[in-house]
N, C-alpha and C positions, 0 to 999 in steps of 0.2 A: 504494500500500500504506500502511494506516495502523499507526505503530508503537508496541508497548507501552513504555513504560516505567519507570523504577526508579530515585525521583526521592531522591537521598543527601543530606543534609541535617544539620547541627544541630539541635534544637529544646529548645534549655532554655531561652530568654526567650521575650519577647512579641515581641519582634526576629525574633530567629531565625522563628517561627512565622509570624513577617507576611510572613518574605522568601519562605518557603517555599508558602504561600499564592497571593502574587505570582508564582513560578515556575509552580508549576499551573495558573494560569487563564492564563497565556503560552501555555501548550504545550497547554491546553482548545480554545484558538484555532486552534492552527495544524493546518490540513485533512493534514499527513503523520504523525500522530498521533494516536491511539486513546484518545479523550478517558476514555474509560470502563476504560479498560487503563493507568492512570497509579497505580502503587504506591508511597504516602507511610508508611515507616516509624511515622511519628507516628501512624499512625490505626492501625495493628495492634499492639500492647503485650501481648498473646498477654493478656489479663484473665483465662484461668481461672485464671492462678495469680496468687498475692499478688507486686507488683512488689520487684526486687529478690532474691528467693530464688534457689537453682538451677535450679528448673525452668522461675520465668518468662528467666533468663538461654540456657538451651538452646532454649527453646520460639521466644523472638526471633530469635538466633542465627539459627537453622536458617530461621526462616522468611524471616529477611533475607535470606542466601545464596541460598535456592534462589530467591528472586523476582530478584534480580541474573543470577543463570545463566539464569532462564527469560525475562528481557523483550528486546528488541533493542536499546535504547539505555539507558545510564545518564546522567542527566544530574544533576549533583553540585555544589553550594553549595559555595564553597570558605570563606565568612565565618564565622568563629567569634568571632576576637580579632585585635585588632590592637597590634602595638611597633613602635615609631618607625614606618619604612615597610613591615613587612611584615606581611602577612594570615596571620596565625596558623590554619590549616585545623584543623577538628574531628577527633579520632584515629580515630574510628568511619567520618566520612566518607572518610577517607583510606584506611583497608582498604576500606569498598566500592568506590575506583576502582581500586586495588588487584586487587581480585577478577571485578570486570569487565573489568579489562586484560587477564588471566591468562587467561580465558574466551573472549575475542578479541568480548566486544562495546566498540563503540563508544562512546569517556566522552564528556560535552561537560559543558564546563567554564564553572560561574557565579560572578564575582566581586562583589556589590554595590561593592564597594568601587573605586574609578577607578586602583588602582597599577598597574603594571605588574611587580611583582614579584613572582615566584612561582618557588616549588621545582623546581628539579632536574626532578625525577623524575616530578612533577606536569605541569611544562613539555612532557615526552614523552612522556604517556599519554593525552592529548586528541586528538578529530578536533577539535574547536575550544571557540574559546575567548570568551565572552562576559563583557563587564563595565561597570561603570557605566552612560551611559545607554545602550550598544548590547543591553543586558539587555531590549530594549523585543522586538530583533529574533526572539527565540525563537519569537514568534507566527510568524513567515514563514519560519523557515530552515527547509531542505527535508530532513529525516529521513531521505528516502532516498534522498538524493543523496549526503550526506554533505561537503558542498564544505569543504575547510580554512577556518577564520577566525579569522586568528592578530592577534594585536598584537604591537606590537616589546617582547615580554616583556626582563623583566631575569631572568635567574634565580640561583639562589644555592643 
């Protein structure tokens, strides 16, 4: 089975953008995912309306939610910012694993970053968890197997 998904992200640098980039053609790769079924926030900005107003605030909203509840995996960026050792996550991308927890799809979790530290509540809402250079293996992990791939997080 190949599976859709509903890829959470930052995107306000050229950073962010390039990481998010690089997650997509990871998961373009791998044969348990529906290369053409991969939904990047960044590329739907709901354009009929002027950004920023109400309408394009609901029109996103909405459309983000429903693609999180409609795809089978969320796979979610956690790099936004970083102090001293910990990876500051984006508040946007944090409700959508949030909301795919809630919904009982499956999050897998992406660090660019090689710490091991990470939130709480982040720490127990992943089937797994990739970062630094294991970020390579998205290509091959099997989507529908779902196998744990934890690291010896620290969490706080």
């Amino acid at each position: 089975m190949a599976n859709s998904v509903y890829l959470a992200a930052p995107f306000f640098s050229d950073l962010q953008i390039e990481r998010v980039r690089k997650v997509e053609k990871l998961l373009k790769k791998n044969s348990t995912i529906d290369g053409d079924n991969i939904y990047v926030p960044m590329d739907h900005q709901y354009e009929a309306e002027k950004f920023g107003t109400f309408k394009w605030q609901v029109g996103v909203f909405e459309a983000d939610v429903r693609q999180v509840r409609k795809s089978d995996v969320v796979v979610a960026i956690l790099d936004y910012a970083k102090q001293d050792e910990e990876v500051i996550s984006d508040p946007g991308t944090v409700f959508e694993i949030g909301a795919a927890f809630e919904n009982g799809k499956p999050v897998i979790l992406v660090q660019f970053d090689d710490t091991d530290n990470i939130n709480l509540m982040l720490a127990r809402s992943h089937a797994a968890f990739f970062h630094g250079e294991d970020i390579k293996n998205l290509a091959t992990y099997d989507f529908n197997e779902l196998t744990p791939k934890y690291s010896d997080l620290t969490v706080f």
